[in-house]
C-alpha angles and dihedrals in degrees: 000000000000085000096052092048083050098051097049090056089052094049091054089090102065104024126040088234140010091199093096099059116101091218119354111183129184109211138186157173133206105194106159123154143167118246142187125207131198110187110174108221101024122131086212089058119198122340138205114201143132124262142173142231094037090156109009132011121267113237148144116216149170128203132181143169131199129210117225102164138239083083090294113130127186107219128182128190123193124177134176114196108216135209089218085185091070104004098244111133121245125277110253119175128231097232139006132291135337089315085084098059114179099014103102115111121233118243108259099083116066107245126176086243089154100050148340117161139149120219141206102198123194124185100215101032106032133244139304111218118190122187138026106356134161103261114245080253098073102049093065085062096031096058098044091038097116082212102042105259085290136100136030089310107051126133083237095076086084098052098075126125138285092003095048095035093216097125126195078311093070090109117349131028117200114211086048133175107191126183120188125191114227135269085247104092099073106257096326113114141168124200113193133182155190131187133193124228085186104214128163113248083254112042120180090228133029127345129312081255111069111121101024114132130188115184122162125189131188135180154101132292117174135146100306108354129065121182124180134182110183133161132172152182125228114189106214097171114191096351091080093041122115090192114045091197085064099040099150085090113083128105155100124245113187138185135175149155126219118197129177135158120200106216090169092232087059138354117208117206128200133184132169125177138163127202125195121201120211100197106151125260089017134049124188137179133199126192122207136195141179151180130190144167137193115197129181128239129166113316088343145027139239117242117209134185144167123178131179112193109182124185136231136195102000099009088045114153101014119112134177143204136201120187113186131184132182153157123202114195119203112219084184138336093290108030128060140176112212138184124204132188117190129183113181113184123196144193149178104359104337116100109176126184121224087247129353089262089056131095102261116226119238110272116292084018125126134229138195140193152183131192136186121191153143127237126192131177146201 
């Protein structure tokens, strides 16, 4: 009950009333941590600072559905990522890629960078999503990452650009048309979407269509078992050109399989993906694998994984690999203290931070890395 005062005080922001709603709920998770970074070549050297999400992502959020009958529901999802070190919100883009250069708002204001979407929801035939949503891509790493797609250790690390090819589009598109198939068909699902660049038919640079992006998943979740096969296309025009006089080359196709198993005593998590990079004159492709396990062990468990990216055409000889090790001790069924320890090794061309927020080595460098932090959540 207190949540659902809260959250209709909240709401009134951006509704004139929160009454109508059938359930609004407001959400939300504190990760900070302390973490130190080693990256071999760089000028920088190592750094000691303090950081936030280490195993899951910090966020406020409020959610809400609306019953309309006939079986026909509203629902609305909106979600502010957090920098829980310094209280700024989280960067989020207004449109997708590296077509929209310059649009991305700086942290400081609080913006629904991690959703905000609005819903028409049908028993029987699934649901209609419009706005910022997570791309049927990232799901398939998200639900086999031992550490939650989050830290120093997360399968993530390898899906950096340009060496991971995953674009803006890595995670969330914003401009988005979902559609999501319902809980009805035992376990088997399909997210599909569609996402808007947004260009004019004439535009001054580059192609109309800069910044679309097309990405599909299906799979099974069911109980203990989820199984995902995704792939997508994410249209870059002349930003990933290396000739503007040819700029129709540009852009990411992706494809990747997530695979896990809960046995209770240990859940093993797999996950494969290549992208491949058409950037004219070049084109590049990098493969990347994982394997990962959580077992549990007294108040806690213990988080493992191990990933190998290798390059090809232009990245050609160059390989990386991430090691990752943590235990994660729950003080109750919301809070938790946690310990990582990360070792990411490079060579030939690749450099690969440990996450996307840490100092990267000089290629072929390595880098290392420990946190310790606490999460809560409401």
């Amino acid at each position: 009950m207190k949540k659902l005062v809260i959250a209709a005080a909240v709401l009134g922001a951006f509704a004139g009333t929160a009454q109508a709603q059938s359930s609004v709920t407001l959400f939300g998770v504190v990760d900070t941590n302390i973490t130190h970074i080693n990256a071999s070549g760089n000028p920088e050297g190592s750094r000691t600072f303090e950081d936030n999400s280490g195993i899951n992502s910090s966020r406020i959020g409020v959610r809400g559905t609306e019953d309309l009958g006939g079986g026909l529901k509203a629902g609305f999802w909106l979600e502010a990522g957090i920098n829980t070190n310094n209280g700024s919100g989280s960067t989020t883009s207004l449109g997708n890629g590296a077509a929209f250069p310059g649009t991305a708002t700086g942290g400081g204001g609080l913006t629904f960078n991690r959703r905000s979407t609005v819903s028409l929801i049908g028993d029987r035939w699934g649901e209609l999503r419009l706005g910022r949503d997570y791309v049927p891509t990232f799901w398939n790493a998200a639900n086999v990452d031992p550490f939650g797609y989050n830290g120093i250790a997360e399968i993530a690390s390898f899906l950096i650009v340009p060496q991971g090819a995953m674009g803006a589009t890595a995670v969330r598109a914003s401009n988005g048309i979902s559609y999501l198939t319902p809980n009805t068909l035992g376990g088997f699902f399909v997210q599909a979407t569609y996402a808007l660049g947004g260009n004019p038919s004439n535009p001054p640079e580059g192609t109309k269509f800069d910044g679309d992006y097309s990405g599909i998943n299906i799979g099974y979740q069911n109980g203990p078992i989820y199984a995902g096969v995704a792939t997508s296309y994410d249209h870059q025009g002349q930003t990933l050109s290396a000739s503007p006089a040819d700029p129709g080359e540009g852009d990411i196709h992706v494809t990747n399989f997530g695979l896990s198993y809960d046995f209770g005593v240990v859940k093993p998590d797999l996950f494969y993906q290549t992208s491949t990079v058409n950037a004219a004159p070049e084109q590049y492709t990098t493969s990347i694998g994982s394997v990962g396990v959580v077992v549990p062990l007294g108040q806690g468990e213990f988080r493992f994984n191990y990933g190998h990216a290798s390059g090809k055409d232009y990245f050609t000889g160059s390989h990386a690999n991430l090691f990752g090790l943590g235990y994660v001790y729950n003080l109750s069924k919301r809070t938790a203290l946690y310990g990582i320890y990360a070792h990411m090794s490079n060579s030939g061309d690749f450099d690969f931070p440990l996450n996307a927020y840490s100092p990267a080595p000089a290629p072929g460098n390595a880098a290392s890395g420990v946190s310790i932090g606490l999460r809560t959540s409401f």
